[in-house]
C-alpha positions as CSV (number, residue, x, y, z in Angstrom):
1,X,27.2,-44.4,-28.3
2,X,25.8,-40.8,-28.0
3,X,24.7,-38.9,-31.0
4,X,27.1,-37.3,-33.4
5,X,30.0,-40.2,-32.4
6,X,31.1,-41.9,-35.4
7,X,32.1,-45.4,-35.6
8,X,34.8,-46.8,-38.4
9,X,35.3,-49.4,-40.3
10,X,37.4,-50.5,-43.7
11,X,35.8,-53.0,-46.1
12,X,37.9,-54.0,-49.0
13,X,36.9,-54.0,-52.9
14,X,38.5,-54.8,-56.4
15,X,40.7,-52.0,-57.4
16,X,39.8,-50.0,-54.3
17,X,38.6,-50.4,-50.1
18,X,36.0,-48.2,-49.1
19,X,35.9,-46.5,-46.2
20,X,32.4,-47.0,-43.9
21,X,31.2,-44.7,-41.8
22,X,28.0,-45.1,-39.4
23,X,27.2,-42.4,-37.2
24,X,24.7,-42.5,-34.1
25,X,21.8,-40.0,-35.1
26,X,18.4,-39.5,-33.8
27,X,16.0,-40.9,-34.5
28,X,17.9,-43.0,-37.3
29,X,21.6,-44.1,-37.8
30,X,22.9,-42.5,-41.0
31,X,25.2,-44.6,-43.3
32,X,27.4,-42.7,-45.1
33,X,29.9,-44.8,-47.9
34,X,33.2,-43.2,-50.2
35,X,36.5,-43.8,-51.2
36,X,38.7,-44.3,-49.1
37,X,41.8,-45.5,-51.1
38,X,42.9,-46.6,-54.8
39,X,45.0,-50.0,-55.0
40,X,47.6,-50.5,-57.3
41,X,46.5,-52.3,-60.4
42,X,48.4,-55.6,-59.8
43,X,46.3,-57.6,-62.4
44,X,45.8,-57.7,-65.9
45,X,43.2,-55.5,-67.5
46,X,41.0,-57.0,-69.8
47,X,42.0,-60.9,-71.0
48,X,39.7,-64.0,-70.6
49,X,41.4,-65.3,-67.7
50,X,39.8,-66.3,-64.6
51,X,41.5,-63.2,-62.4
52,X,41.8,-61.2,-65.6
53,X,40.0,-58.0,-65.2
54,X,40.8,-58.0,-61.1
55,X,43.0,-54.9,-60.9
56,X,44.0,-55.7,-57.5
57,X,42.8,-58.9,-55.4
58,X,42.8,-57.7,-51.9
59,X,42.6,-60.8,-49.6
60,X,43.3,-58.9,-46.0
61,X,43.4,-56.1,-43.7
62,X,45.2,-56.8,-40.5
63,X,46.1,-54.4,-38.3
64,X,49.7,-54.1,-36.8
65,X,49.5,-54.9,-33.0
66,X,50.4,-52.5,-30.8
67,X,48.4,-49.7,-32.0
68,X,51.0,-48.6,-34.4
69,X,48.4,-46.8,-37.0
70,X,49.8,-49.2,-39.3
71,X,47.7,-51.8,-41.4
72,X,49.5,-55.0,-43.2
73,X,47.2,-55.4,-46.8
74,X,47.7,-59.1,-48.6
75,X,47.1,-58.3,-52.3
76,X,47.0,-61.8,-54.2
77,X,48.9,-61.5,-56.9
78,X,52.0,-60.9,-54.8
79,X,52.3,-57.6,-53.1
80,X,52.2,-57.3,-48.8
81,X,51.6,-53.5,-48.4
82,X,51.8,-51.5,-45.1
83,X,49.0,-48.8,-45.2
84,X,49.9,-46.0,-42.3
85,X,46.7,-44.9,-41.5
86,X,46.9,-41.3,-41.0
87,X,48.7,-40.4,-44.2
88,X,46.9,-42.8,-46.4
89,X,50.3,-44.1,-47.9
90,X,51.6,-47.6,-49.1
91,X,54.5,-48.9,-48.7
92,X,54.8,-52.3,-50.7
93,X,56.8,-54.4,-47.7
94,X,57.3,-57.4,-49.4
95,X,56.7,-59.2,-52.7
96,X,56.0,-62.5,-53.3
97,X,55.5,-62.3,-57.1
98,X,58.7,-64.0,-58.7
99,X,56.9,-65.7,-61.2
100,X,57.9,-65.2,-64.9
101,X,61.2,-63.1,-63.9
102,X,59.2,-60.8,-61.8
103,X,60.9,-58.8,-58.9
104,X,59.0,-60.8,-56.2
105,X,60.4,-63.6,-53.8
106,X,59.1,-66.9,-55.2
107,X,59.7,-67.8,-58.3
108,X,57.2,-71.2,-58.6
109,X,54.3,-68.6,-56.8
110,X,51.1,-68.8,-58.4
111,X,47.9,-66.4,-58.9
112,X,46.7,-66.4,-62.2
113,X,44.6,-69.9,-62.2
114,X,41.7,-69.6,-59.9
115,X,40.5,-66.9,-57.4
116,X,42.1,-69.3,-54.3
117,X,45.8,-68.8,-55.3
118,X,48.6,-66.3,-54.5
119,X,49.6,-64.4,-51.3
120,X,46.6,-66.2,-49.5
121,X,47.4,-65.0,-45.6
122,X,49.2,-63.2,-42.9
123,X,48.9,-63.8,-38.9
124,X,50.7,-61.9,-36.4
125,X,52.4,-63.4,-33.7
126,X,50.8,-61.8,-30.1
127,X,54.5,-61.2,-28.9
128,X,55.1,-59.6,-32.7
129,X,56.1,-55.9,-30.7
130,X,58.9,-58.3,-29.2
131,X,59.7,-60.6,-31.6
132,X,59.1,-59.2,-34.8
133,X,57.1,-62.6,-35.9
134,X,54.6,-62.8,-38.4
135,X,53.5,-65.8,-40.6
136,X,52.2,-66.1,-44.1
137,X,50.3,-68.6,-46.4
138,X,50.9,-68.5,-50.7
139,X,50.4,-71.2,-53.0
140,X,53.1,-72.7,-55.8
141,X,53.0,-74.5,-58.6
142,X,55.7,-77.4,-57.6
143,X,56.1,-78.3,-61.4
144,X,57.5,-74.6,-62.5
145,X,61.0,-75.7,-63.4
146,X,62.5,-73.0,-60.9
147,X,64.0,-73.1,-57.5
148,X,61.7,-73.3,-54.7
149,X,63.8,-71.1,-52.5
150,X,63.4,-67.5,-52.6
151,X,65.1,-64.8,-54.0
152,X,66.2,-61.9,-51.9
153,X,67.7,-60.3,-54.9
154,X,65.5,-57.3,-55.0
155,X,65.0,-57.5,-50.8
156,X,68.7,-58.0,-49.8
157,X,68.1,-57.3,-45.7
158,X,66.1,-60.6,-45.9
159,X,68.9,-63.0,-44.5
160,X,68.8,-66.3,-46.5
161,X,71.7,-68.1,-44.1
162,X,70.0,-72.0,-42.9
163,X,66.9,-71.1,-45.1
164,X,65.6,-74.5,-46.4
165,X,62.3,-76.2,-48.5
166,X,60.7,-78.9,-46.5
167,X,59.1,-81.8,-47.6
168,X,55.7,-81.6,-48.9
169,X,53.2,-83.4,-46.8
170,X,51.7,-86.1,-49.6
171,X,48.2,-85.7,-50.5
172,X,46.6,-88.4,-52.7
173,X,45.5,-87.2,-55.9
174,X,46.5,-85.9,-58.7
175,X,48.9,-82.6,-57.2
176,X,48.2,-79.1,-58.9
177,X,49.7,-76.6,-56.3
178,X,51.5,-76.6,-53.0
179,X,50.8,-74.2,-49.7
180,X,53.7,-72.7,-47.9
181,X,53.8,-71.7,-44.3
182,X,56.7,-69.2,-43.6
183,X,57.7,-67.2,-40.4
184,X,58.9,-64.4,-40.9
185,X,60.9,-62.7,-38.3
186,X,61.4,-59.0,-38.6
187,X,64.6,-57.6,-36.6
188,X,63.8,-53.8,-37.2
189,X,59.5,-54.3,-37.5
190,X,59.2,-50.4,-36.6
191,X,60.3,-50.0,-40.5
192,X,58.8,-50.0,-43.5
193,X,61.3,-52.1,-45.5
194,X,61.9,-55.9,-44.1
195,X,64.8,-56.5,-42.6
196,X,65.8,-60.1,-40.8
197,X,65.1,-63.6,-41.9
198,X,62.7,-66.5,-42.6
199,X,61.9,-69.9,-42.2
200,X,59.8,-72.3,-44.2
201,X,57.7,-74.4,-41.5
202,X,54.8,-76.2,-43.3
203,X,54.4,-77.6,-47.3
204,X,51.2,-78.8,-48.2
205,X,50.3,-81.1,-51.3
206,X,47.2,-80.0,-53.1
207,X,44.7,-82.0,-55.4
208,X,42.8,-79.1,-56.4
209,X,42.7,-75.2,-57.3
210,X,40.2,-74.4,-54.9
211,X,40.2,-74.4,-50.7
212,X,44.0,-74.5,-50.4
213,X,45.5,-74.4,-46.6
214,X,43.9,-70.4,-45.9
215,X,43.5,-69.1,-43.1
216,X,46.0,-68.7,-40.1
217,X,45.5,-67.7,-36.3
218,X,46.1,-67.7,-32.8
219,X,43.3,-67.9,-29.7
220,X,42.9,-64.2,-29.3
221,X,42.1,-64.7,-25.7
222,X,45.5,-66.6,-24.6
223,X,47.9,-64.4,-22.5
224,X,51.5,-65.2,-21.5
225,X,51.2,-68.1,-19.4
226,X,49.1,-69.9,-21.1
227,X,49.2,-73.4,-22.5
228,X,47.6,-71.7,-26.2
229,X,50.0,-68.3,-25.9
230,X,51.5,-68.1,-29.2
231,X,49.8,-71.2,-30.7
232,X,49.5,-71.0,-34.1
C-alpha cells in the first residue's frame, strides 16, 4: 500500500456501525473512527430485560455477491435490511418478527430471552447471481400457541404454494426453542422487495437459551465442479 491509500472496513455496534478507516502514512498509520450509520431502534428502550436497552442487535454484514454495492444486515429482533452502499440507505427486505401480532413472518419467532435468539444468520449461495438462493437461521419458541408456518400477509410476492414445517430433530432435554434453516430463493434478487418462495430444510430441538444452531457457510474456495460447490 503506498501512502495516502485508504483501506475500509465496517464494524457493527448497538444502535449504530461505525465506519473504520486506516490510511497508510509515513512514518505511522493513522486510525481514523466515526459514524458511519444510525440503525433503527428495533428494541425496547429502558426495561430490565435481558436485550432491553439494545436499540438494535446487529448480528451481520454480508455483502451481496457479485459486487452489487449492496450489503444484507441481520438485525436480531427480526428485521433483514439491504444497505446500498453508496447512498447509505435501508431498505428493510424482510421481517421475521411476527411475534405478538407484529408485521413479521413468524409468528412463534423469538428475541427477547437471551442475547442468542432471533434472526441469528444469513449465507449466500455462490451461484446466488443465478439462482437467487440465500439461506437463514432464527430461533422459535415451539410452545407459542401459533402456527409455525409463516405469514406472507404483509410480504405477499413470497409464494407460500408446497411450503411445509418439518419435523424437529429430537434433542434430549428439557426443549426451550427450536432453530430453523430456510432457503430462500429470490426470482427478481436485483430488487429491493423479496419476491419468490421458500422452503423450510432443517428444525433443530434445543435444551438451552444459549449456542443455538449459528452460523452457516459454504468452502469459499470450491468452484463449479467441485465435489464442495454449493455445500452448505
Amino acid at each position: 500500500m503506498t501512502p495516502g491509500n485508504v483501506l475500509r472496513a465496517a464494524a457493527a455496534g448497538l444502535g449504530a456501525s461505525l465506519f473504520v478507516v486506516v490510511a497508510a502514512q509515513s512514518p505511522e498509520p493513522v486510525v481514523e473512527i466515526a459514524d458511519y450509520m444510525a440503525m433503527p431502534i428495533t428494541g425496547v428502550i429502558g426495561g430490565t430485560g435481558q436485550t432491553n436497552g439494545m436499540l438494535a442487535r446487529i448480528n451481520g454484514f454480508v455483502e451481496e455477491p457479485g459486487g452489487a454495492d449492496r450489503v444484507f444486515v441481520n438485525d436480531l429482533n427480526g428485521p433483514l435490511y439491504i444497505l446500498d452502499k453508496k447512498s447509505k440507505q435501508l431498505t428493510t427486505y424482510l421481517d421475521f418478527n411476527g411475534r405478538d401480532n407484529r408485521p413479521g413472518l413468524f409468528r412463534r419467532f423469538t428475541f427477547e430471552a437471551g442475547y442468542a435468539n432471533g434472526l441469528i444468520s444469513l449465507a449466500f449461495d455462490p451461484d446466488y447471481r443465478r439462482n437467487g438462493r440465500f439461506y437463514t437461521v432464527h430461533l422459535e419458541e415451539p410452545t407459542v400457541a401459533e402456527s409455525a408456518l409463516p405469514n406472507n400477509a404483509h410480504v405477499p410476492a413470497l409464494s407460500l404454494t408446497g411450503y411445509s414445517t418439518t419435523t424437529a430433530v429430537a434433542t434430549p432435554g428439557e426443549i426451550q426453542r427450536e432453530a430453523v434453516l430456510i432457503e430462500w430463493t429470490d426470482s427478481n434478487s436485483p430488487n429491493a422487495a423479496f419476491e419468490g418462495s421458500a422452503r423450510e430444510l432443517l428444525r433443530v430441538q434445543l435444551n438451552t437459551r444459549i449456542h443455538p444452531l449459528n452460523a452457516l457457510s459454504f468452502n469459499p474456495t470450491a468452484r463449479a465442479g467441485d465435489p464442495e460447490w454449493r455445500v452448505l
